[in-house]
ROTI-211627 format. One line per field, with one value per residue: residue number from 1; x, y, z of N, C-alpha, C, O in turn; residue in three letters. Coordinates in steps of 0.1 Angstrom, whole numbers. Atoms other than C-alpha are relative to their C-alpha. Layout:
<recs>
i <- [NUM:...]
n.X <- [X:...]
n.Y <- [Y:...]
n.Z <- [Z:...]
ca.X <- [X:...]
ca.Y <- [Y:...]
ca.Z <- [Z:...]
c.X <- [X:...]
c.Y <- [Y:...]
c.Z <- [Z:...]
o.X <- [X:...]
o.Y <- [Y:...]
o.Z <- [Z:...]
aa <- [ALA:...]
</recs>
This chain:
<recs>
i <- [1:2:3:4:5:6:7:8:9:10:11:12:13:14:15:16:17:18:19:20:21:22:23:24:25:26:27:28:29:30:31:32:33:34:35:36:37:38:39:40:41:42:43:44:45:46:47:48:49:50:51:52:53:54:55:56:57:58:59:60:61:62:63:64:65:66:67:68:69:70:71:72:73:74:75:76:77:78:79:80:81:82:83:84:85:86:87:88:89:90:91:92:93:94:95:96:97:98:99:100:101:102:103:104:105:106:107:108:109:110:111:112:113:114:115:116:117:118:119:120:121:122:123:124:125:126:127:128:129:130:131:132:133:134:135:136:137:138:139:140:141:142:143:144:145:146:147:148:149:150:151:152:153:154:155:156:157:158:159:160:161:162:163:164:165:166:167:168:169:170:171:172:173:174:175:176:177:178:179:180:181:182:183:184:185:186:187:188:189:190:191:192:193:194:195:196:197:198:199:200:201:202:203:204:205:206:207:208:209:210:211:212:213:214:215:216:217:218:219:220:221:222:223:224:225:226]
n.X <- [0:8:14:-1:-5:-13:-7:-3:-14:-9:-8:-10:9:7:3:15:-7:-4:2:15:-3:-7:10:12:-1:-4:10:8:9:-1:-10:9:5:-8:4:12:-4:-8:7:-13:-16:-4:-9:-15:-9:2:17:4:10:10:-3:8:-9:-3:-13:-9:-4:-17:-6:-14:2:5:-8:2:11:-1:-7:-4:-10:-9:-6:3:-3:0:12:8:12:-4:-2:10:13:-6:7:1:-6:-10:3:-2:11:7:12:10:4:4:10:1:13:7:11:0:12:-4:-9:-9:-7:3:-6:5:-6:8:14:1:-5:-12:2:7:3:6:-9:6:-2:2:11:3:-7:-10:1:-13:-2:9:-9:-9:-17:-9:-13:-7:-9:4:-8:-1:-9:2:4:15:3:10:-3:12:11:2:6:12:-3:-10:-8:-13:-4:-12:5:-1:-5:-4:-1:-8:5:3:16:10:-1:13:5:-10:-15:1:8:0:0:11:-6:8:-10:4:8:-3:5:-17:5:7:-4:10:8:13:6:0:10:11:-3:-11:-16:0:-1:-10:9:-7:-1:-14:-15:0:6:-8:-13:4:0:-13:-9:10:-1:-13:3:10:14:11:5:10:5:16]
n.Y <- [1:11:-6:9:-9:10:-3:-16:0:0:-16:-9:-13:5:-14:0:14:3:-9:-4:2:-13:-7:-3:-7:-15:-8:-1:12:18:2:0:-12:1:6:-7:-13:5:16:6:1:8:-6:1:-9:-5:-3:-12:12:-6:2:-16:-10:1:-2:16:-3:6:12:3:-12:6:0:-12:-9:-7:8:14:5:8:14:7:13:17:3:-14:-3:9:-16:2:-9:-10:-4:-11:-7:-11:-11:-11:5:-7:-8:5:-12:14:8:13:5:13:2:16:4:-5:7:-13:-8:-15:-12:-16:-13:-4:5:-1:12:-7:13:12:10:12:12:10:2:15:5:-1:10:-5:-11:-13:-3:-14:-8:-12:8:-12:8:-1:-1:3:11:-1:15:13:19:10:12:8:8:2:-3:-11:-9:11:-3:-6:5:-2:11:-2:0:-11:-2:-17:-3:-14:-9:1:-2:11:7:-3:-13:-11:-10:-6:5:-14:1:-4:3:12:11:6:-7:-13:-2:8:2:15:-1:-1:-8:0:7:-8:-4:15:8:-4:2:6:-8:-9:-18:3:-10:7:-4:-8:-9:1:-10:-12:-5:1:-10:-9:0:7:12:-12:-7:4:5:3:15:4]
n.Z <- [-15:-3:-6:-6:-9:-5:14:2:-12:2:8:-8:1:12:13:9:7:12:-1:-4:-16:3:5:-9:-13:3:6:-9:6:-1:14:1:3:12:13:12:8:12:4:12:-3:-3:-8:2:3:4:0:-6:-9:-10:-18:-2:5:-15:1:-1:-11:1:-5:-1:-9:-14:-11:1:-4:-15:-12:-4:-8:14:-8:0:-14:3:5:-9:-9:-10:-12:-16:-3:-4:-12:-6:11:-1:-2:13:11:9:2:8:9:14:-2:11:-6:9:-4:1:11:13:2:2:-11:4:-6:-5:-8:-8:6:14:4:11:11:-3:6:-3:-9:-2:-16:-4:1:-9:-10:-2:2:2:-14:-3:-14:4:4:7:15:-6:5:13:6:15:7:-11:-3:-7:-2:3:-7:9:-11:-5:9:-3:-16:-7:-12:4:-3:4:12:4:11:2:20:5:2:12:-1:1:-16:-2:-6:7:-2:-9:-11:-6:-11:-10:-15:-5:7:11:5:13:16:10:12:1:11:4:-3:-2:-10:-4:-4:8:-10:-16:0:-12:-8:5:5:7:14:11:-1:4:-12:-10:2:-4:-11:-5:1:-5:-16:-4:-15:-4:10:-4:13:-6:8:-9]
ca.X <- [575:562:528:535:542:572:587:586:604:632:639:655:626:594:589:555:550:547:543:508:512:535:519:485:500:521:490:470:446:444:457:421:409:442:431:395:413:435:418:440:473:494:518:551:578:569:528:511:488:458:462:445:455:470:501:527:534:575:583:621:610:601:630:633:602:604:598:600:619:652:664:656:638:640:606:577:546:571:581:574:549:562:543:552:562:595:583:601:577:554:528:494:482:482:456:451:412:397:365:353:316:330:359:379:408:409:441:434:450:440:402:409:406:441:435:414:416:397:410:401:398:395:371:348:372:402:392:411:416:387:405:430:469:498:522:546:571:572:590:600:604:590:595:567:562:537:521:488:472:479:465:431:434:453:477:512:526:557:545:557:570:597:587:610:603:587:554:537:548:512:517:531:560:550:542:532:535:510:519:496:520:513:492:497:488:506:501:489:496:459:446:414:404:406:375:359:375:386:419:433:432:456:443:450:458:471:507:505:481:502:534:514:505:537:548:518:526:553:560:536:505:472:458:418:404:364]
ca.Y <- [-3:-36:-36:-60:-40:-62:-58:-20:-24:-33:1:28:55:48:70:74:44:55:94:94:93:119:140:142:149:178:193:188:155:118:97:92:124:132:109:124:155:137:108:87:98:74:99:93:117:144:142:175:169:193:200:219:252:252:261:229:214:201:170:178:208:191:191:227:238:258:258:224:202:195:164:135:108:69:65:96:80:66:103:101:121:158:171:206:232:258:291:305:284:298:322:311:338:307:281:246:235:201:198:161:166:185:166:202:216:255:277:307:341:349:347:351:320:320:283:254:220:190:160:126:116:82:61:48:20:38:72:107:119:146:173:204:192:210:203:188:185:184:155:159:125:102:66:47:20:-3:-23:-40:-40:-9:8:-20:-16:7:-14:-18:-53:-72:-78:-48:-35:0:17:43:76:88:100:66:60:56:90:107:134:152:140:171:156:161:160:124:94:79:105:133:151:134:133:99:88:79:112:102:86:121:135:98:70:69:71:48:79:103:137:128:153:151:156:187:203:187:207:235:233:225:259:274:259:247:229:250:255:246:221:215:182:184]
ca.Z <- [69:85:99:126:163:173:135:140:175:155:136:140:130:117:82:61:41:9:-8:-8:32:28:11:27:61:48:34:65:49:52:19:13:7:-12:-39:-46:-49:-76:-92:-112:-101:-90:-69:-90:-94:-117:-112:-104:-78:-60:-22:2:3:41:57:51:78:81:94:94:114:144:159:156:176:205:237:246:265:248:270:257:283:276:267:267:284:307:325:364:376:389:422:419:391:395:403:372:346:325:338:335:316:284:293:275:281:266:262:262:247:217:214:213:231:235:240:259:266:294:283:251:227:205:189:186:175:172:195:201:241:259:258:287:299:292:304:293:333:343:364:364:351:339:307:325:296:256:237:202:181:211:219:229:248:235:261:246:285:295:260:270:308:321:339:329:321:312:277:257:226:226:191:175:167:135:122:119:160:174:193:165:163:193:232:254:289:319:358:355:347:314:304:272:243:213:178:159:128:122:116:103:133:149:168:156:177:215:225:253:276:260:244:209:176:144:140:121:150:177:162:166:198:211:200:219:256:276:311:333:313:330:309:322:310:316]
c.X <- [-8:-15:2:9:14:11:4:5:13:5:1:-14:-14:-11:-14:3:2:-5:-10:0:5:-3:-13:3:5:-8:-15:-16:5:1:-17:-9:11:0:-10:8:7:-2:13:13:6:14:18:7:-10:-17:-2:-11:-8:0:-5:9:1:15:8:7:13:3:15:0:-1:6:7:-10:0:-12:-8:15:14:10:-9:-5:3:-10:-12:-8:6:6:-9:-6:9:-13:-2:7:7:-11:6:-6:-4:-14:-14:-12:-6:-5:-3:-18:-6:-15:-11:-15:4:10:14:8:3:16:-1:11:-4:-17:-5:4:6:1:-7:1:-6:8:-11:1:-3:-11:-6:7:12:0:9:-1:-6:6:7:13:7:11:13:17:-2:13:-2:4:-2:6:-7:0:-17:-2:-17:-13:-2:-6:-15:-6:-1:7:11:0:15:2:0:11:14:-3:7:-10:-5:-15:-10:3:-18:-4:9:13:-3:-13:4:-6:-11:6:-13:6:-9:-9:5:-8:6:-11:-4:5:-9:-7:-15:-6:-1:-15:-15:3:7:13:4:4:7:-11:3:-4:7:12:0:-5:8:11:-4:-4:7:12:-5:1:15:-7:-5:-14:-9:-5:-15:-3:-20:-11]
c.Y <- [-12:3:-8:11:-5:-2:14:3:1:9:10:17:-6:8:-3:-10:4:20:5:10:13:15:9:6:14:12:-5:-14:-13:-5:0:11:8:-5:3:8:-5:-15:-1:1:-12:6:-5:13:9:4:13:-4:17:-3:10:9:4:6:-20:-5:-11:-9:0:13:-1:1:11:10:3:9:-17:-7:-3:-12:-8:-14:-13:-5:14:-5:-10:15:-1:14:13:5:16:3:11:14:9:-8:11:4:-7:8:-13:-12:-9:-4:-12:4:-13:-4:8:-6:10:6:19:6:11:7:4:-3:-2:-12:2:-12:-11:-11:-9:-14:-12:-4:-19:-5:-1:-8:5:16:13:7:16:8:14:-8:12:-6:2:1:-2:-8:3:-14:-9:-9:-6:-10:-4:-10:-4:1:11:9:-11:0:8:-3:-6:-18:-5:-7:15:4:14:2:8:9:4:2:-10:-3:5:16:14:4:9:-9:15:-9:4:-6:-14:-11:-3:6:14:-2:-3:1:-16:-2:-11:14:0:1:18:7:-12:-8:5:0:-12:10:9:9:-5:7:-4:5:15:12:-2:7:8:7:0:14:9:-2:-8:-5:15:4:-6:-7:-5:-8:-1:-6]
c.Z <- [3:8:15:15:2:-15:1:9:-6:-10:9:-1:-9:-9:-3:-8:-12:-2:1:14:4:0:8:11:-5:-2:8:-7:5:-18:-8:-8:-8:-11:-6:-2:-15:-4:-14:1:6:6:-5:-4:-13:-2:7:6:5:15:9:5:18:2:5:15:-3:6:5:10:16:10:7:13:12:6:-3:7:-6:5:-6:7:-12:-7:1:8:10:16:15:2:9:5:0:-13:5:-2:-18:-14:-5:9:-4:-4:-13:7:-8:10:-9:6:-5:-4:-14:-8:-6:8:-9:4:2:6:11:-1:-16:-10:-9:-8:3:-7:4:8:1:20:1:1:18:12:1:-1:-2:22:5:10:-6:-2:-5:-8:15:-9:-15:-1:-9:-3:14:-5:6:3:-2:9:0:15:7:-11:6:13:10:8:-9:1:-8:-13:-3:-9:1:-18:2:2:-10:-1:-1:13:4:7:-7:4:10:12:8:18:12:15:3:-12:-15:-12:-11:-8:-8:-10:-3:-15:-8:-2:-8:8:9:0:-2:15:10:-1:9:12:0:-4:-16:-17:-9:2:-5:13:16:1:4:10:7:-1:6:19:2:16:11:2:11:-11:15:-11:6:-11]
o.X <- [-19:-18:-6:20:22:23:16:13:20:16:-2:-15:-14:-23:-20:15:13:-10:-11:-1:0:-3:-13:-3:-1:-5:-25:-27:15:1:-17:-16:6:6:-10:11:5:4:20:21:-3:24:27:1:-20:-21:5:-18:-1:-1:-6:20:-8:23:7:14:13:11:20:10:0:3:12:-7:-1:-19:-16:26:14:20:-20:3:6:-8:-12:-9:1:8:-21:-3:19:-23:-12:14:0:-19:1:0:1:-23:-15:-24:-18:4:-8:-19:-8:-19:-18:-19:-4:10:23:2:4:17:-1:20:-15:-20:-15:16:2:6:-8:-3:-6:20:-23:11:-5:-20:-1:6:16:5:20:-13:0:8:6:14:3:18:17:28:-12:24:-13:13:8:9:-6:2:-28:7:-26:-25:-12:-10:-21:-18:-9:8:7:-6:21:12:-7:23:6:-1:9:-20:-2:-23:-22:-2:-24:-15:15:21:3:-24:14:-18:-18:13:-18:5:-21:-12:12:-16:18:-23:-5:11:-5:-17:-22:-15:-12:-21:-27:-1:15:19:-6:13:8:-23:13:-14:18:14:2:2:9:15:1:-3:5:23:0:-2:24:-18:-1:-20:-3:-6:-13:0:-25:-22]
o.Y <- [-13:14:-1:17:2:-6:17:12:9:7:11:27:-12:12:-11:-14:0:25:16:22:21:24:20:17:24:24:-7:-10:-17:3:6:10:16:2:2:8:2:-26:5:-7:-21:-2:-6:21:4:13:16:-13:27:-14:21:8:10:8:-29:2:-20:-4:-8:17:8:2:10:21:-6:16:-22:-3:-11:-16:-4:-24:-12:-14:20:1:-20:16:-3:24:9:6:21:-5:20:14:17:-5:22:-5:-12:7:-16:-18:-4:-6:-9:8:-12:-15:5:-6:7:12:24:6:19:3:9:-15:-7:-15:10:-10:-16:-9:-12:-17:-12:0:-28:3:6:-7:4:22:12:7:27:3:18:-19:23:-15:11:4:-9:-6:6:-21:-14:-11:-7:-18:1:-19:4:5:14:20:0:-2:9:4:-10:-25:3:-14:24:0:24:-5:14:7:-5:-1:-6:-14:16:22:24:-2:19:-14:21:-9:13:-16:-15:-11:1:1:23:-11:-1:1:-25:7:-19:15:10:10:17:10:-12:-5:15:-4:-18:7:14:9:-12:6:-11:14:22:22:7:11:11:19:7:15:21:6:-13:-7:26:10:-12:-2:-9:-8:-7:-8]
o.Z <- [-3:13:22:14:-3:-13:-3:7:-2:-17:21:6:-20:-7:4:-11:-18:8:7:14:12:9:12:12:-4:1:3:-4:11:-27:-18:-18:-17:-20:-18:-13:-25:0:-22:-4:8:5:2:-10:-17:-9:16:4:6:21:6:7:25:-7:13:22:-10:14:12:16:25:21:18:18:21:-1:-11:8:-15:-1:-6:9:-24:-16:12:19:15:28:18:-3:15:-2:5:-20:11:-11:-26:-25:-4:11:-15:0:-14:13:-18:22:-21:16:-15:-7:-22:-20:-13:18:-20:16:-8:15:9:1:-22:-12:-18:-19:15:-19:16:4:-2:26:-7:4:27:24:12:-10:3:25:7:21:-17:4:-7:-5:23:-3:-17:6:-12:2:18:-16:18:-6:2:11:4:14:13:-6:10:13:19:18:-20:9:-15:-14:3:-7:1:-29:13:8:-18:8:-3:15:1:8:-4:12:6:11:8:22:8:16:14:-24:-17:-23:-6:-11:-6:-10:6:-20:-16:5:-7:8:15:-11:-2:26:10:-11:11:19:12:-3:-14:-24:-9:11:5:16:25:12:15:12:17:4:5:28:-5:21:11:11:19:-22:27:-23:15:-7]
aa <- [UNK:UNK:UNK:UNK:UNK:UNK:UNK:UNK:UNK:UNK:UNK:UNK:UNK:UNK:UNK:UNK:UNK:UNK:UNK:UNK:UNK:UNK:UNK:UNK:UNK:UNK:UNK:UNK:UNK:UNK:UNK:UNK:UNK:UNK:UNK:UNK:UNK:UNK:UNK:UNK:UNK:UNK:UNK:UNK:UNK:UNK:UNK:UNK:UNK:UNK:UNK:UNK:UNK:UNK:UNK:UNK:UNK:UNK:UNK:UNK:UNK:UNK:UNK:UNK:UNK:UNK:UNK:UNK:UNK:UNK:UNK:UNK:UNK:UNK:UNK:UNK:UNK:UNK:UNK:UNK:UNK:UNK:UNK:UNK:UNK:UNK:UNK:UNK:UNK:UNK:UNK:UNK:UNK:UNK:UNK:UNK:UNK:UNK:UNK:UNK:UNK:UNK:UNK:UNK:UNK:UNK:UNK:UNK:UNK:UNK:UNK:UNK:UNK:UNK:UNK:UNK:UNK:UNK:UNK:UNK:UNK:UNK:UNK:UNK:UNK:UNK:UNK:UNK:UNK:UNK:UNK:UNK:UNK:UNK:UNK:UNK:UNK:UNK:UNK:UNK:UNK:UNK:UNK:UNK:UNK:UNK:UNK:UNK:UNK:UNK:UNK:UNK:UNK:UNK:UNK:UNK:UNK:UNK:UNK:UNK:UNK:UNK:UNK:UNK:UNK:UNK:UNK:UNK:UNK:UNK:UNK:UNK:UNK:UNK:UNK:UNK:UNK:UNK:UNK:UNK:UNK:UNK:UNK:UNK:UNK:UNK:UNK:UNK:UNK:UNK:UNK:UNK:UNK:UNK:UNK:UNK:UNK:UNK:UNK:UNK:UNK:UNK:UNK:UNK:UNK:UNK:UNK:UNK:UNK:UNK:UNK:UNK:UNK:UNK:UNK:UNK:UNK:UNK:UNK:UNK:UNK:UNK:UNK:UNK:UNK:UNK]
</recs>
C-alpha cells in the first residue's frame, strides 16, 4: 500500500500492509508488541506465533454487524447534521459517556456500566465537542474525506483527498455518527496511538473496540462528551 495520501485516493480499499499488521490487529495488539511476543519470526506462512489470548476480532465481519445503518452515504464525516431523532429509535435506557480526563468512554445500562474502552479525544485546537449528542448513524467500511485544514483547523477547504475504505483508512472500519457535522466515533488504523495522541476532534478507538461498540448502540443513543 503507498504511503502517500493522494496515492491511496487512487484505490479501491485500503488492506493491512503486510501480515504482521494483520495479525496484531486480529489479536487485539500493535505489530510492535507482536514481535516481543515472537522474536525472530519473520511472520511467513507456516510460522507458529504467540498472541494474546483475546477474542479475534474479524475484519471480514464488519460488514455483518448489527444494528447499524445499512445505507451507504458518499463520504462518512460528510453526513449533515440531523436536528431531531424518530420517536421509534432506541430508548435511552443504553448510554454512551466519554470521559476526556481519563481518556474512557463508558456504556451504560441504565446505570449500569456494560463496557469500557480506552479512546483518544481532540486536542486543544481541534477540540472533541463538550456537550450532550446522539449516535446519529453507524457506517460500516467508511470513506473519508481527507482535508489536511479541516483535520489542523477545523474548516473545510477545496484541497482534499476521498480515501477508500479499509482498515488502514485513518478512521478505520467503523464511523459511528453524532447529530454534530463532521464529528464521530471511528476506529484508526494507528492503534498504538490510542489513549496517547489527540485526535482532530473525533472520539477515536481501535478497530477491534470500535466493532464492538457498534454492536452496543445505534442511531438514538445519548452519547455525553465531558
Amino acid at each position: 500500500m503507498p504511503g502517500g495520501v493522494a496515492a491511496q485516493a487512487k484505490l479501491r480499499f485500503l488492506p493491512y500492509r503486510d501480515a504482521a499488521e494483520a495479525i496484531a490487529e486480529k489479536f487485539h495488539c500493535d505489530v510492535r508488541f507482536l514481535k516481543q511476543l515472537n522474536p525472530g519470526k519473520t511472520f511467513k506462512p507456516g510460522d507458529q506465533l504467540k498472541v494474546p489470548n483475546v477474542e479475534p476480532f474479524d475484519l471480514a465481519a464488519v460488514k455483518d454487524i448489527k444494528p447499524g445503518s445499512e445505507i451507504t452515504p458518499p463520504v462518512a464525516n460528510d453526513l449533515p447534521e440531523e436536528k431531531s431523532t424518530p420517536n421509534n429509535q432506541t430508548p435511552p435506557e443504553i448510554t454512551a459517556k466519554i470521559d476526556t480526563k481519563t481518556d474512557m468512554l463508558g456504556v451504560f445500562d441504565a446505570d449500569k456500566l456494560v463496557a469500557a474502552y480506552p479512546v483518544t479525544i481532540g486536542s486543544a485546537q481541534t477540540a472533541s465537542p463538550i456537550g450532550d449528542w446522539k449516535v446519529q448513524r453507524i457506517v460500516k467500511l467508511p470513506r473519508f474525506r481527507w482535508d489536511p485544514e479541516m483535520l489542523k483547523h477545523g474548516t473545510r477547504s477545496g484541497h482534499f483527498h476521498m480515501l477508500p475504505p479499509g482498515p488502514n483508512s485513518p478512521v478505520g472500519v467503523i464511523w459511528i455518527a453524532l447529530n454534530k457535522k463532521g464529528i464521530g466515533i471511528h476506529g484508526t488504523n494507528e492503534p498504538e496511538t490510542i489513549g496517547r495522541a489527540a485526535s482532530h476532534g473525533c472520539i477515536r478507538l481501535t478497530n477491534w473496540d470500535a466493532a464492538h461498540l457498534a454492536q452496543e448502540v445505534k442511531p438514538g443513543v445519548p452519547v455525553s462528551i465531558h
